[in-house]
GUTIFI-734629 format. One line per 8 residues: number of its first residue (from 1); for each residue x, y, z of N, C-alpha, C. Coordinates in steps of 0.2 Angstrom, whole numbers. Each point is the difference from the previous one (the first is absolute). Layout:
residues N
NUM = X,Y,Z,X,Y,Z,X,Y,Z  ...
//
This chain:
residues 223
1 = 327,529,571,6,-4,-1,5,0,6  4,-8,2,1,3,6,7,0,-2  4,8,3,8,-1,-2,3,-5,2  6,-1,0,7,-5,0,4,5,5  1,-3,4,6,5,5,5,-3,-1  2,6,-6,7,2,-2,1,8,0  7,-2,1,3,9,-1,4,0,-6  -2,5,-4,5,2,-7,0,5,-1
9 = 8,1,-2,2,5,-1,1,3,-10  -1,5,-1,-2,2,-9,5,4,2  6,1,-6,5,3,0,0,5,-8  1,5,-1,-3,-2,-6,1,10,0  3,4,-8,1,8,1,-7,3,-3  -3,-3,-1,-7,0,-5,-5,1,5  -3,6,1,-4,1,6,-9,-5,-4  0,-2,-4,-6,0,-3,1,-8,0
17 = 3,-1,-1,4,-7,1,-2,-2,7  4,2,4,-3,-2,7,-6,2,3  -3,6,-2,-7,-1,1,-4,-6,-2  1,-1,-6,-5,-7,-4,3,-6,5  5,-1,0,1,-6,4,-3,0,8  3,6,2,-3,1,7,-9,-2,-1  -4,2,-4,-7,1,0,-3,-8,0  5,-4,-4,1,-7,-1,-1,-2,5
25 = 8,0,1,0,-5,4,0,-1,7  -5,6,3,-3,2,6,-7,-3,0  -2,-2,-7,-7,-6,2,1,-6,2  8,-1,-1,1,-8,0,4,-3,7  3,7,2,6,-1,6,-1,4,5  1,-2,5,0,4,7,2,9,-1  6,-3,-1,4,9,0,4,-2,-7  1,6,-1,5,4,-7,2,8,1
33 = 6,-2,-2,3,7,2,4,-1,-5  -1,10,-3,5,0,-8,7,5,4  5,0,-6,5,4,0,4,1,-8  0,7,1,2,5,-8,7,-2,-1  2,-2,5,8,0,-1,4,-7,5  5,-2,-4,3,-6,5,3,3,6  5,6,-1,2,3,4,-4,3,7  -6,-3,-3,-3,2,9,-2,-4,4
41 = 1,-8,-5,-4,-4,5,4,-2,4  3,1,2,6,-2,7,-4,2,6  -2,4,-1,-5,3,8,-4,-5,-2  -5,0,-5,-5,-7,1,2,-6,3  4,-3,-4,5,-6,2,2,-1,7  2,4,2,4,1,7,-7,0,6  -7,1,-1,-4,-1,5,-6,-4,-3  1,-4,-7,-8,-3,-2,5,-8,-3
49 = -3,-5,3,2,-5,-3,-6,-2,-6  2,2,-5,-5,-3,-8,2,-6,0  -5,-5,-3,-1,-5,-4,1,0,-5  1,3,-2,1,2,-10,-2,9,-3  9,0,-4,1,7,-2,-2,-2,-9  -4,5,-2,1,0,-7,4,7,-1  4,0,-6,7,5,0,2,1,-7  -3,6,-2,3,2,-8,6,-1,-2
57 = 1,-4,-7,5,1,-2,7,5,0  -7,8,-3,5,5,-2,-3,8,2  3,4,4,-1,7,2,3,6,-3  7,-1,-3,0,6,-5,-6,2,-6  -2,5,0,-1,1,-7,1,-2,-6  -3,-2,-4,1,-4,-6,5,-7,0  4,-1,7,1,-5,2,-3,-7,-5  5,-6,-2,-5,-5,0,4,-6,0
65 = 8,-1,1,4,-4,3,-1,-4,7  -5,1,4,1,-2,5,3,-1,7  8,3,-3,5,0,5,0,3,8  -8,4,-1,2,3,6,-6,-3,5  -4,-7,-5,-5,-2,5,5,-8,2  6,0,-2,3,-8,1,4,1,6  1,8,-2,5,3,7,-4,2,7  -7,1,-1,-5,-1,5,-1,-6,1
73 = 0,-6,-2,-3,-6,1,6,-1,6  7,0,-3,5,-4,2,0,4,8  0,6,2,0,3,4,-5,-3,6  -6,-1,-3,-5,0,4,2,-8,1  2,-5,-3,1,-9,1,7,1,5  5,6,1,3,1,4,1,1,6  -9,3,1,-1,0,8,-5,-4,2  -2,-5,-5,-2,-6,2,-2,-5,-5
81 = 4,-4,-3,-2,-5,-5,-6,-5,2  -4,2,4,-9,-4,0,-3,4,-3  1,8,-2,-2,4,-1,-6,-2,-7  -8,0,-4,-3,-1,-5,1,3,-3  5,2,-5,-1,5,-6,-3,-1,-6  -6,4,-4,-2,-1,-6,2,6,-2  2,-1,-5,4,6,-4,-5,3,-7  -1,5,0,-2,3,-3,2,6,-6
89 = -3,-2,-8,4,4,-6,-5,1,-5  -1,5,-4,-2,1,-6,0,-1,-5  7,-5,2,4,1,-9,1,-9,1  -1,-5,-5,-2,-6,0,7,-1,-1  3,1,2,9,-4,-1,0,-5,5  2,-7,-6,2,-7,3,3,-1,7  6,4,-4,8,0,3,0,3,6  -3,6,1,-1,3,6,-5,-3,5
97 = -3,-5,-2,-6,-3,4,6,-7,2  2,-3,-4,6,-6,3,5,3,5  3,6,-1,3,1,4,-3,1,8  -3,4,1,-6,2,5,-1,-7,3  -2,-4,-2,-1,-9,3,5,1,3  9,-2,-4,5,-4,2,2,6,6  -3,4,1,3,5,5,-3,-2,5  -6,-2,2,-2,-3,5,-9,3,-1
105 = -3,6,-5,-5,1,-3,-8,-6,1  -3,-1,4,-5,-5,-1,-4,1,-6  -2,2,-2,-4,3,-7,2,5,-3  -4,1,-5,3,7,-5,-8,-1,-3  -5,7,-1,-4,3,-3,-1,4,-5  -2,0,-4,1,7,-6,-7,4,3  0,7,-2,-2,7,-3,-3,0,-6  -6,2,0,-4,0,5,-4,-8,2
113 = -1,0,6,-2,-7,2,-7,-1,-1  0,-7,-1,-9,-2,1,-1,-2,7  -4,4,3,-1,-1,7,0,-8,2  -3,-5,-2,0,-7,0,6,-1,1  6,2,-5,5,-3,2,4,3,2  0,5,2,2,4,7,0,-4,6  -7,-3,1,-3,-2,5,1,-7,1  1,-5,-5,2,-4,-2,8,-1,4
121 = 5,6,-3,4,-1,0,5,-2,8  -5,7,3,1,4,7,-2,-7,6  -4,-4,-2,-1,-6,4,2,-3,0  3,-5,-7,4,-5,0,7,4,6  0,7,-2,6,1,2,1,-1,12  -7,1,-1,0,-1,6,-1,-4,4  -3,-6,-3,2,-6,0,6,-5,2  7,3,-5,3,0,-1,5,-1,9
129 = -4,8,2,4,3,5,-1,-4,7  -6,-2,-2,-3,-6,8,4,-6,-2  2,-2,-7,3,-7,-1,7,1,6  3,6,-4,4,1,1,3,0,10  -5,3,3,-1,1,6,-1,-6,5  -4,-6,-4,-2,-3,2,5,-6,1  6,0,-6,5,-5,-1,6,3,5  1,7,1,4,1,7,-2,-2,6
137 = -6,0,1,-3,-2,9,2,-7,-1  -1,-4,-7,1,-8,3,9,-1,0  2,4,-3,7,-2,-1,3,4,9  -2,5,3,3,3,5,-3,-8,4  -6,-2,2,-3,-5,2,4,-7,-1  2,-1,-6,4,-6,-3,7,2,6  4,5,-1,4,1,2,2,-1,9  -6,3,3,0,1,7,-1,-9,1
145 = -4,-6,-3,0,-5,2,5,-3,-1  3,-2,-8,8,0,0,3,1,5  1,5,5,6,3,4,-2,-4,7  -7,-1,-1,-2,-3,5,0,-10,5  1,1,-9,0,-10,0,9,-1,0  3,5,-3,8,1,1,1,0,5  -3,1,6,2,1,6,3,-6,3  -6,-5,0,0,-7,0,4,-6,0
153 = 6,3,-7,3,-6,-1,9,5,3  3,-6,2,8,0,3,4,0,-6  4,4,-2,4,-1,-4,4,-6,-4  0,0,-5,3,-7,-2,8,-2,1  3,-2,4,4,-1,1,3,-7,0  7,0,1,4,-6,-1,5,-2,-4  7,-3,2,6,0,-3,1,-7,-1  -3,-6,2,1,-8,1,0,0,-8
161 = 0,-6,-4,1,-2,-5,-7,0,-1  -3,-4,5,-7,-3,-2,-4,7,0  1,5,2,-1,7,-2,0,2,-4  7,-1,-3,2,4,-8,-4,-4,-4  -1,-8,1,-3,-3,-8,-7,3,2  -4,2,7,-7,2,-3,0,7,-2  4,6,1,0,4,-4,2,-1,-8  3,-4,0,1,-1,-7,-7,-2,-4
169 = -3,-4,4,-6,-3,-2,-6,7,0  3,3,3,-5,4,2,-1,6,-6  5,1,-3,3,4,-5,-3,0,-6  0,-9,0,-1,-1,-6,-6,0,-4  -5,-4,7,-8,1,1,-2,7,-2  1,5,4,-3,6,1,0,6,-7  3,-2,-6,-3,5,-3,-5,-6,-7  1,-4,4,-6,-6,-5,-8,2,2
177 = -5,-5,-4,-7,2,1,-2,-7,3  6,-5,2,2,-7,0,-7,-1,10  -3,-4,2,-4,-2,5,8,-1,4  -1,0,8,4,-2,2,0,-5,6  3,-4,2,-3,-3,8,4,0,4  0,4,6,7,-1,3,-1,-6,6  5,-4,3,-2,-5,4,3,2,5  0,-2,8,3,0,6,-3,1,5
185 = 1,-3,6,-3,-1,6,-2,5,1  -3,2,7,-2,6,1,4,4,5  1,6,-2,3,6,2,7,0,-4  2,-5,-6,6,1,-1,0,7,-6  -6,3,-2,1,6,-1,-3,0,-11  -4,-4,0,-4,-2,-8,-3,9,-1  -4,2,4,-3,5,-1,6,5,1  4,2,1,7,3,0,3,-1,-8
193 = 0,-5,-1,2,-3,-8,-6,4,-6  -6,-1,2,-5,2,-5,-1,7,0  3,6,4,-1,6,2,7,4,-5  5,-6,2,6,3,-5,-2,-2,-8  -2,-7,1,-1,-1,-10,-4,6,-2  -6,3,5,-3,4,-3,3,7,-1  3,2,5,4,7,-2,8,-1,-5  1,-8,-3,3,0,-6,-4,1,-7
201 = -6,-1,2,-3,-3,-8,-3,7,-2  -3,2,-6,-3,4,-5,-5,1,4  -4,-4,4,-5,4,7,2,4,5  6,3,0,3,3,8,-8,5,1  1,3,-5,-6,4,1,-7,1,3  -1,-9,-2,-8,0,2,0,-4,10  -4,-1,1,-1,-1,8,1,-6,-1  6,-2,6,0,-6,2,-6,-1,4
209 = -4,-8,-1,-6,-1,5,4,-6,1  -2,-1,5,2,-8,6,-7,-2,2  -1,-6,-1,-6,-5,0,0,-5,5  -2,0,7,3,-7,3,-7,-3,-1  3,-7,-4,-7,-4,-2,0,-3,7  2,-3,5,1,-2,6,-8,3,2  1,6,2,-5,3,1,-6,-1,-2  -1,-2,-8,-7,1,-4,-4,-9,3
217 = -4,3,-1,-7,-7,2,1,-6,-7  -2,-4,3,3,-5,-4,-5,-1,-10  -5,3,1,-6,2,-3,4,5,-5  2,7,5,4,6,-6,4,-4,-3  6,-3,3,5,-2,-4,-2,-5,-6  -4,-5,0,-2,-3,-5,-1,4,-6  -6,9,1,-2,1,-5,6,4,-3
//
């Protein structure tokens, strides 16, 4: 069987606990490394970048409130909110599982687990983490073209009347989903018009593209 290169971290005060898991899910994943206590994973943390931590609920003895795996989660989405966390508990409490989500928690498993959906759950989680990974590179990307097609245009300036009425117009278009056509000769500045409606409208966000059909063959532009 061929592993999955991932890294996962088993946090968990149950030594018998993290061995079954470790045994696991050492068939499925590259590396797996456990730890008896959250208070130690700090050195782990500080030199091993994991893909997904699973993290027990609860470490006191006879413990079954939670509180001190919510105060671990938050800790750990503290020194990095892309962090995977599946949380892990014994005790099937709802409200404890809703919470752990709203904290920032990607899953939540009960004690004792069926390997399947352990394995199940560990994947979708990881999956998750490449989405997630995958939507910052295009967004840093989206951003550096942005900045880069901004370069482009000259500021929109102008005090003459005939100025104020197209900002007026310009105002008015711009948070519409309205087609637009702007007219004028050339160089008096249409594609300057089309860069400003765009950074008014509910798209500032997405890329501005510029099209010179001038350009296109007479064949593209038909299609």
């Amino acid at each position: 069987m061929k592993k999955q290169p991932a890294s996962i971290l088993v946090i968990d005060d149950n030594e018998d606990v993290l061995l079954s898991a470790r045994m696991y899910l050492k068939q499925h994943f590259s590396e797996v490394e456990t730890c008896h206590s959250p208070r130690k994973m700090h050195a782990l943390l500080d030199h091993h970048d994991y893909e997904l931590i699973l993290l027990d609920m609860n470490y006191g003895k006879g413990e079954s409130d939670g509180r001190e795996g919510l105060y671990w989660l938050n800790h750990i989405l503290s020194l990095d909110r892309n962090y995977i966390v599946v949380m892990m508990t014994a005790y099937g409490d709802v409200d404890l599982a809703v919470n752990a989500l709203k904290m920032g928690a990607t899953d939540f498993i009960l004690k004792p687990w069926s390997n399947e959906k352990l394995l199940a759950t560990i994947t979708a989680g990881l999956k998750l983490r490449q989405t997630h990974q995958q939507l910052t590179r295009l967004e840093a990307r989206h951003r550096s073209l942005q900045s880069d097609l901004e370069r482009r245009f000259i500021p929109f300036k102008g005090t003459s009347p005939a100025m104020r009425s197209v900002y007026r117009t310009v105002e008015k278009v711009a948070p519409s989903d309205a087609n637009v056509l702007i007219l004028g000769e050339n160089g008096t500045g249409k594609q300057v018009v089309a860069h400003e409606i765009h950074n008014l409208s509910p798209r500032v966000h997405s890329a501005f593209m510029h099209v010179d059909l001038g350009s296109l063959n007479e064949n593209l532009f038909e299609s």
